[in-house]
C-alpha positions in Angstrom: -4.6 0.3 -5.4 -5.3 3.4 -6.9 -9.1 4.8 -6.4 -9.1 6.6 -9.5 -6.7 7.2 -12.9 -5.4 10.6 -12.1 -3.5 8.8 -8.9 -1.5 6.5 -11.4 1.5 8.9 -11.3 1.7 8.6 -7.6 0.9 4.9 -7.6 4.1 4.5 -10.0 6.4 6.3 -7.9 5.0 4.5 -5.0 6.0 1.1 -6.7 9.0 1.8 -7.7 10.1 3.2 -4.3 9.1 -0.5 -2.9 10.7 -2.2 -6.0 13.7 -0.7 -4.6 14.0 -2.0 -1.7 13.1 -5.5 -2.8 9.4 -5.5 -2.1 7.1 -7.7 -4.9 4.5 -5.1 -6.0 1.5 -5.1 -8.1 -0.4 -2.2 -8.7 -4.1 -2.2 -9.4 -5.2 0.4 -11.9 -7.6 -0.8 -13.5 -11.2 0.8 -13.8 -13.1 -1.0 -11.2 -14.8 0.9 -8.0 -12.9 1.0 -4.6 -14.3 -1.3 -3.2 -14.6 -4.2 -5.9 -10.9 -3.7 -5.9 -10.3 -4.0 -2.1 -12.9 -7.2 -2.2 -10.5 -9.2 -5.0 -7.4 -8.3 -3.4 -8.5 -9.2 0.0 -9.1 -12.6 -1.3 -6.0 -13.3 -3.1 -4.2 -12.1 0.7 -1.6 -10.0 1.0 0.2 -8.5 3.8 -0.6 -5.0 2.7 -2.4 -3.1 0.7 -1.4 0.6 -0.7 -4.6 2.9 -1.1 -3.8 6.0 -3.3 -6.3 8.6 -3.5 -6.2 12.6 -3.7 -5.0 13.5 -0.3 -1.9 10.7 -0.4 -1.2 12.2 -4.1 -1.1 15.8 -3.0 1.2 15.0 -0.1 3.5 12.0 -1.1 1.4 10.3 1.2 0.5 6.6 1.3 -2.8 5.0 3.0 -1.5 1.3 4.0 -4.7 -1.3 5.2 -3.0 -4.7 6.4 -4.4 -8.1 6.2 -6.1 -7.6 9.4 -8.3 -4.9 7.8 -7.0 -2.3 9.9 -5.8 1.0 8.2 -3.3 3.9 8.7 -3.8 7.2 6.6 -1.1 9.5 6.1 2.1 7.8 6.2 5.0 9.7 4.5 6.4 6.9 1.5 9.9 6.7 2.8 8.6 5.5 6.1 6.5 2.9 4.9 9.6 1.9 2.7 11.7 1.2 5.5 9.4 -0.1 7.7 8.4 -2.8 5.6 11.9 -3.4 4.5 12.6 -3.8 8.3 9.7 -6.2 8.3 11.2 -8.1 5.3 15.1 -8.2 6.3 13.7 -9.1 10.2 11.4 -12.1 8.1 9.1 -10.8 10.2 5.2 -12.5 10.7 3.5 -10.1 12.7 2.0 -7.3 10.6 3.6 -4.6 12.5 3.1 -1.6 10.5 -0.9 -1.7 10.9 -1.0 -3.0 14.0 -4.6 -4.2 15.5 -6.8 -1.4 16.9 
């Protein structure tokens, strides 16, 4: 989800570094708010979601808010790349990579 259109670039690169690895992606571009965007993709459920603003575009940085609604900020793209691929290969159902606060 990117907050607004100048993160697009980073939100590409982003999805193609999880198409990669075999993770389903959709990106969410689109013109809506934040929040309005958060709200419909809560309801449709998925594991994660991938928040791209300025600070994760200036530093190749992803924000990652899991189906719990709990968030991390900061994490470097290649580690959130392999940890969900661990997640995936280990079929995994615990959201492990934002765990519970």
């Amino acid at each position: 989800i990117t907050i607004s259109e100048k993160h697009k670039q980073h939100a590409a690169r982003v999805a193609e570094a999880l198409k990669q690895a075999g993770v389903r992606v959709r990106v969410d571009d689109s013109d809506s708010t934040i929040g309005k965007k958060i709200r419909l993709h809560r309801t449709l459920r998925p594991a994660y979601m991938v928040i791209i603003g300025d600070e994760e575009s200036a530093n190749g940085t992803v924000s990652i808010r899991g189906r719990n609604n709990n968030q991390r900020n900061g994490v470097a793209l290649d580690e959130f790349v392999a940890e969900i691929f661990a997640e995936i290969t280990n079929r995994s159902t615990e959201l492990g990579i934002v765990p519970p606060e």
